[in-house]
C-alpha positions in Angstrom: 1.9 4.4 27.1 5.4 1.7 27.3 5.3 -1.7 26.0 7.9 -4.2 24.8 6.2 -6.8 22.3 7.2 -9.7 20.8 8.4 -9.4 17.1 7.1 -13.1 16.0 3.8 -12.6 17.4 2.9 -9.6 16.0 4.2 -9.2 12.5 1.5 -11.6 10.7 -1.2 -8.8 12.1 0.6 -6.3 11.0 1.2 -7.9 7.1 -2.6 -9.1 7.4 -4.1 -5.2 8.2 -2.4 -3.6 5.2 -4.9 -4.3 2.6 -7.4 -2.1 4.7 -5.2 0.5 6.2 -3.5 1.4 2.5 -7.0 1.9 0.9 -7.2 5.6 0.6 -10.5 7.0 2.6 -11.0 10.7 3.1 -9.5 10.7 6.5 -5.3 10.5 6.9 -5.9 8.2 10.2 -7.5 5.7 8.4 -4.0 4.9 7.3 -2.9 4.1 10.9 -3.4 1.5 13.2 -5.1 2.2 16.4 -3.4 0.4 19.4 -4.9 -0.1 22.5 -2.3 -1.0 25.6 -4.3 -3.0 28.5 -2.3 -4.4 31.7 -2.8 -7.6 30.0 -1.8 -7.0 26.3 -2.7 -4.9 23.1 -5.7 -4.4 20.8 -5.3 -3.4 17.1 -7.8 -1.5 15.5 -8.2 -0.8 11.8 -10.9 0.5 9.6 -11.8 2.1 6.1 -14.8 2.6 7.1 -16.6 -0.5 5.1 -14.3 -2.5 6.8 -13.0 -2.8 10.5 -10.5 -5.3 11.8 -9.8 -5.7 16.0 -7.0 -7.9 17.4 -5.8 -8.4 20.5 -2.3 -9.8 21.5 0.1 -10.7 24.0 3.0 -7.7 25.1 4.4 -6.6 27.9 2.8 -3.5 29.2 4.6 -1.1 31.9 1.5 2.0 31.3 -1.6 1.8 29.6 -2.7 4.1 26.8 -3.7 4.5 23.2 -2.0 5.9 19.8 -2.6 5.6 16.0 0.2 4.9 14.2 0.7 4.7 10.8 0.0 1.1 9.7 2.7 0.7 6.8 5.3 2.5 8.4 5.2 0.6 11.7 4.5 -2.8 9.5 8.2 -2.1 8.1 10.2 -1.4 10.9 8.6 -3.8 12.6 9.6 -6.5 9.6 13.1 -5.5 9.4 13.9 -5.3 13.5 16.6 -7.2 14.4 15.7 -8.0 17.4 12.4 -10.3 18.7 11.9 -7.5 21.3 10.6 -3.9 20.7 10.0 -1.3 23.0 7.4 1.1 21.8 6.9 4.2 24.2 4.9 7.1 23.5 6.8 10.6 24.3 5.0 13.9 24.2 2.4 15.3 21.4 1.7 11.8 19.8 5.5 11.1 19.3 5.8 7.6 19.7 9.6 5.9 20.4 10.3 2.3 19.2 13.7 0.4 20.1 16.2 1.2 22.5 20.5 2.0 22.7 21.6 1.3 19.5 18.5 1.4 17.2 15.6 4.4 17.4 12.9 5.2 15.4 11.1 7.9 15.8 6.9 8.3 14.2 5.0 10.5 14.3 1.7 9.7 15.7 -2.1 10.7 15.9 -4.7 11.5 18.4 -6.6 8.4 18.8 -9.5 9.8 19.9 -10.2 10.9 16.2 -9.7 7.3 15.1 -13.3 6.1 13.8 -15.0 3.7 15.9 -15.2 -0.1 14.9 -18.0 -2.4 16.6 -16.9 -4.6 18.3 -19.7 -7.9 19.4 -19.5 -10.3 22.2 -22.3 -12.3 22.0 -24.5 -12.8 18.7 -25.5 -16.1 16.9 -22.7 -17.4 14.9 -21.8 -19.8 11.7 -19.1 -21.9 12.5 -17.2 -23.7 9.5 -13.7 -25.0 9.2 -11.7 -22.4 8.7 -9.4 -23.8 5.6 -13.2 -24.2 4.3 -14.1 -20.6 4.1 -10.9 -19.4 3.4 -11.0 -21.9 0.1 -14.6 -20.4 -0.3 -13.2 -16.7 -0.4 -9.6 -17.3 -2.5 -12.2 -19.3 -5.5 -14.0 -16.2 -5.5 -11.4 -13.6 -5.0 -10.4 -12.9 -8.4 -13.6 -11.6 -9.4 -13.4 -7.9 -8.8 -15.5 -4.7 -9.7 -14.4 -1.9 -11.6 -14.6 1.2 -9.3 -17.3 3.0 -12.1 -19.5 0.3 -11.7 -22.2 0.8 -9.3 -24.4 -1.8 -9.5 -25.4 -3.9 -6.0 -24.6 -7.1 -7.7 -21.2 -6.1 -9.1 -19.7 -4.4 -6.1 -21.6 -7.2 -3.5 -20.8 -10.3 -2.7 -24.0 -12.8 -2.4 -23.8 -15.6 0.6 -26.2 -18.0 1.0 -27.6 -20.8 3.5 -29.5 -23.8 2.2 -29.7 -27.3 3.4 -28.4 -30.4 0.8 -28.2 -34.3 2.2 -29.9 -33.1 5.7 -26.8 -30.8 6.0 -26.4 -26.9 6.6 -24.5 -25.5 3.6 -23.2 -21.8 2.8 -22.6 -20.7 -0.6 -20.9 -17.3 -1.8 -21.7 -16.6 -5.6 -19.7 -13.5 -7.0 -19.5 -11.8 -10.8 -18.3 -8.8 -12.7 -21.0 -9.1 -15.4 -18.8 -11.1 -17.4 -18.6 -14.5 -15.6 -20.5 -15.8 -12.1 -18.3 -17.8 -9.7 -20.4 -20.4 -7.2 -18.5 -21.8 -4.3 -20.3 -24.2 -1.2 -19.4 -26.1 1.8 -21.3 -27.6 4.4 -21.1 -25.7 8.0 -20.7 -27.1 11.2 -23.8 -25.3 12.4 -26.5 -23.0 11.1 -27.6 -20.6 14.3 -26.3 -17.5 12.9 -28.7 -17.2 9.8 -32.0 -18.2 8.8 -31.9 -21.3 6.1 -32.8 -19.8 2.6 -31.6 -16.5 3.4 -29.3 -14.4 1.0 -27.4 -11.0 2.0 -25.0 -8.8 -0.2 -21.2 -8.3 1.8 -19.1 -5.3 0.6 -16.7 -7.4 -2.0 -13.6 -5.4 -1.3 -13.8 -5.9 2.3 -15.3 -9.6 1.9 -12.1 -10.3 -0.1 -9.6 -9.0 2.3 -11.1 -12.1 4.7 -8.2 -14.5 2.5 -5.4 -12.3 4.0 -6.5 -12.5 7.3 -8.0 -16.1 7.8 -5.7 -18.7 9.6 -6.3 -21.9 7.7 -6.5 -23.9 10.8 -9.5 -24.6 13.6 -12.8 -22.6 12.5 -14.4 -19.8 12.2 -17.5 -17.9 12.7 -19.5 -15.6 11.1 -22.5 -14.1 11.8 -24.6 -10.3 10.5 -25.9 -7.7 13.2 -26.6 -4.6 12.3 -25.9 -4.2 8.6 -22.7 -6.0 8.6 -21.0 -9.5 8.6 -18.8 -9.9 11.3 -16.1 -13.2 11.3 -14.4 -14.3 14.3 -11.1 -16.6 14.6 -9.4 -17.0 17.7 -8.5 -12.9 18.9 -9.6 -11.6 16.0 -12.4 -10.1 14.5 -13.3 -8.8 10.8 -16.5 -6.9 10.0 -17.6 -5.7 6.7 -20.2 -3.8 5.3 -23.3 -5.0 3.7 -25.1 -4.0 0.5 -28.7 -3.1 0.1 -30.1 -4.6 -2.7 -30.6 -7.9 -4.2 -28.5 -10.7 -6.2 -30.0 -11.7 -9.5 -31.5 -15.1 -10.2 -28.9 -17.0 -11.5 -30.2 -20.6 -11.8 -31.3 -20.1 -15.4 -27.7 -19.6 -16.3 -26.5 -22.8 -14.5 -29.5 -24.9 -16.7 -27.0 -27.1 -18.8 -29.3 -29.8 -19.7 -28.4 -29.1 -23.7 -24.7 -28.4 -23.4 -22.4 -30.3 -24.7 -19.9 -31.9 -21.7 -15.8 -31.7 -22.7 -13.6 -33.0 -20.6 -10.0 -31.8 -20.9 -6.9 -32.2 -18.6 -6.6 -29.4 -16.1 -3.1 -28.5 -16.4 -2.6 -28.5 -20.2 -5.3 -26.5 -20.9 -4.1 -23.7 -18.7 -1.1 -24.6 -20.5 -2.2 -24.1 -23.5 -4.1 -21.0 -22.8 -1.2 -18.9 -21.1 0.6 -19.0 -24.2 -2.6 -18.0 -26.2 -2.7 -15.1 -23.9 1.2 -14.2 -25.2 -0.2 -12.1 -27.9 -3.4 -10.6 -25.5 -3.6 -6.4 -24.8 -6.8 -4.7 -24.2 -7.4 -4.5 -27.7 -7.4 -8.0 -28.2 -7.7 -10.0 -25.1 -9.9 -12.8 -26.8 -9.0 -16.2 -28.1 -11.3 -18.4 -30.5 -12.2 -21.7 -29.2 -13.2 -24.2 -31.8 -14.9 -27.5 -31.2 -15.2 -30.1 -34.1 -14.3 -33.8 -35.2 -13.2 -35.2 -31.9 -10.5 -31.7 -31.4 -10.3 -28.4 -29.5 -8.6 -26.1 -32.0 -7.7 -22.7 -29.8 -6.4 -19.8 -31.7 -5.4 -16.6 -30.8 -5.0 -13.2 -33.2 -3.3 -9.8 -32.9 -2.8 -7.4 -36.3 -0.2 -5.6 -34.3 1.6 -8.8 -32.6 1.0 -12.1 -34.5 -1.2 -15.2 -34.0 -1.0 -18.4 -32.2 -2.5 -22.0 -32.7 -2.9 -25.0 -30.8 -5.1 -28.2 -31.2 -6.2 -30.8 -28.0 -7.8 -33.6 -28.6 -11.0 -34.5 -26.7 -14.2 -36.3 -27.2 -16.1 -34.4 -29.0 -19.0 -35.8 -31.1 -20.8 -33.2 -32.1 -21.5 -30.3 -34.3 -19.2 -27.8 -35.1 -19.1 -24.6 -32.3 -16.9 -21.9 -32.4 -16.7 -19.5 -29.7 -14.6 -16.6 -28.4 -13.7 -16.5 -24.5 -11.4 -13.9 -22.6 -8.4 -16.3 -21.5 -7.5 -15.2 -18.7 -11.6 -15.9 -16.7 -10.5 -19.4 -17.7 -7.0 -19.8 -16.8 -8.6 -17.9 -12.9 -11.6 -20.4 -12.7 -9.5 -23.3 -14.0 -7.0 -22.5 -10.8 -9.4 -22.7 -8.2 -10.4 -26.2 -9.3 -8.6 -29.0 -7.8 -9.3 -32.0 -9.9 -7.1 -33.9 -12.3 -9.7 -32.8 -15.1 -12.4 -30.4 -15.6 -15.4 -30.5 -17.5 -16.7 -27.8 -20.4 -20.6 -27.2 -20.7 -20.8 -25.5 -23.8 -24.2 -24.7 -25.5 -23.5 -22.5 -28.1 -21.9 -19.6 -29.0 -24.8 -17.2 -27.3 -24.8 -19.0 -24.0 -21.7 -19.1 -21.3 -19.7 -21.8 -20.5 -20.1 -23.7 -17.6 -16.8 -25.0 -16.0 -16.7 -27.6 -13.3 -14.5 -30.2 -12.1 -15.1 -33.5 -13.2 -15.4 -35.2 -9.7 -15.9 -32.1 -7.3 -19.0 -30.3 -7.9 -18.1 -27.5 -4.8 -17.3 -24.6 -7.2 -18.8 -23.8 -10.8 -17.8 -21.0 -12.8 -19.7 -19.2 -15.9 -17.7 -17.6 -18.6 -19.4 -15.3 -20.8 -18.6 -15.7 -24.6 -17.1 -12.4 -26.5 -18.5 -11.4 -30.2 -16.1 -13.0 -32.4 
């Protein structure tokens, strides 16, 4: 196997595969990419098993073959070649060559016929949605992760919907870690690749790796066979594991018909709640939120650091709440809002906040309150 490929069209797959080649698996060649060289060009295969990822690009091939190479290794030289062409050529036992003259390097490869197999589709019913769409749809939900102990289908999955508003097809991905529930929806271009009404669970470590690898221009397309989701964009293709099981019913959660609506500026209240979060550790990682007389009082208090206070005025007339929230869901949710000013649902101090923007209604997020 020779080639010579080009530097600038290759290094964004190589920075965009890391995320699932460095996940550790309990196979070594999981770490490497798998490339396939074709008298036309090269396919790059990667996989940790819940995920697989398949792209092919344009190189210069004298001989046809196949190698895995490790993925962060060849990602480095490749991002610190001086030159925009790189000979790779494979030498005896898996050895694999890359530059010429003056500059060598020298990996060692694997056999790539113990590389696990990734399915690849050609033709199956698709979704197809802007792509700067979805990827907003993924990076609002992103930040909600799962602790590796919890086991639970909800936790560790990812819940995407279809459902038709306004004689439009819409898709909705709802993710939560027990402590808040982030809802996100757009409206698709077309529906044919799942049945209106219909829910599924996606793997939510792989499903988040989609913002790394999503091109924010044309569309996409997404569609499920066979137990997984598979997403297309131009020459590449993502698939990702699906979860048995089933997402909660959420819509009680959402009922704000009694809470209380506070509108506050965006940007000073993620303001003002990064430097409550200066005196947050595990210990204490919650801040007291105090609504009364037409003010937000937000205070923050650590025995073995100090205390903080801050005051925002708002509309506010109501009775007196006083709740404790974890900063830092806000300051997340508040980021993936874009409006100018975002509303507060608060019911009590028993029942989560609801945080929306004021104009956009496209992504909600519920924040659990903490025992004061």
């Amino acid at each position: 196997m020779k080639f010579t490929l080009k530097k600038s069209k290759i290094i964004d797959a190589l920075a965009k595969i890391q995320g699932i080649a460095n996940r550790k698996t309990k196979d070594a060649i999981t770490s490497c990419v798998l490339i396939k060289a074709f008298e036309d060009g090269l396919k790059f295969y990667v996989t940790d098993y819940e995920t697989g990822f398949i792209g092919f690009y344009s190189a210069d091939v004298e001989s046809e073959g196949a190698i895995a190479i490790n993925a962060k290794k060849l990602f480095e030289i490749v991002k610190d070649f001086p030159t925009e062409d790189i000979l790779v050529n494979e030498v005896e036992n898996y050895w694999i060559e890359i530059g010429s003259h003056n500059i060598q390097y020298h990996l060692v490869g694997m056999d790539p016929v113990n590389f696990p197999e990734i399915p690849e589709i050609e033709d199956m019913p698709f979704i197809e949605m802007e792509a700067r769409r979805f990827k907003k749809m993924v990076d609002k939900t992103s930040s909600i992760t799962s602790s590796p102990e919890d086991k639970r289908e909800h936790i560790i999955g990812v819940c995407l919907e279809t459902f038709q508003k306004n004689d439009e097809n819409w898709i909705k991905i709802i993710s939560t870690d027990g402590n808040r529930l982030a809802i996100v929806e757009f409206p698709c271009i077309n529906e044919s690749g799942l049945t209106l009404g219909k829910s599924v669970l996606i793997q939510k470590k792989g499903f988040n790796e989609l913002s790394k690898i999503i091109v924010p221009e044309g569309n996409v397309f997404i569609g499920i066979l066979n137990n997984k989701l598979f997403m297309k964009q131009q020459r590449e293709t993502v698939s990702v594991g699906m979860v048995t099981g089933n997402f909660p019913d959420y819509s009680v959660l959402i009922d704000i018909k009694d809470a209380k609506q506070i509108i506050v500026n965006r940007q000073l209240f993620i303001m003002t709640l990064r430097r409550m979060s200066i005196f947050s550790t595990e210990e204490y990682k919650g801040v007291i939120f105090n609504f009364n007389d037409d003010k937000m009082v937000v205070s923050s208090t650590n025995p073995e650091l100090g205390e903080s206070r801050e005051e925002l005025f708002i509309e506010y007339p109501s009775e007196n709440i006083e709740i404790a929230f974890n900063p830092r869901y806000f300051i997340e949710s508040l980021s993936a809002i874009e409006d100018e000013k975002v509303i507060l649902n608060i019911t009590n101090d028993q029942k989560p906040c609801l945080v929306e923007g004021e104009a956009d209604k496209s992504y909600q997020c519920l924040i659990m309150p903490m025992k004061i």
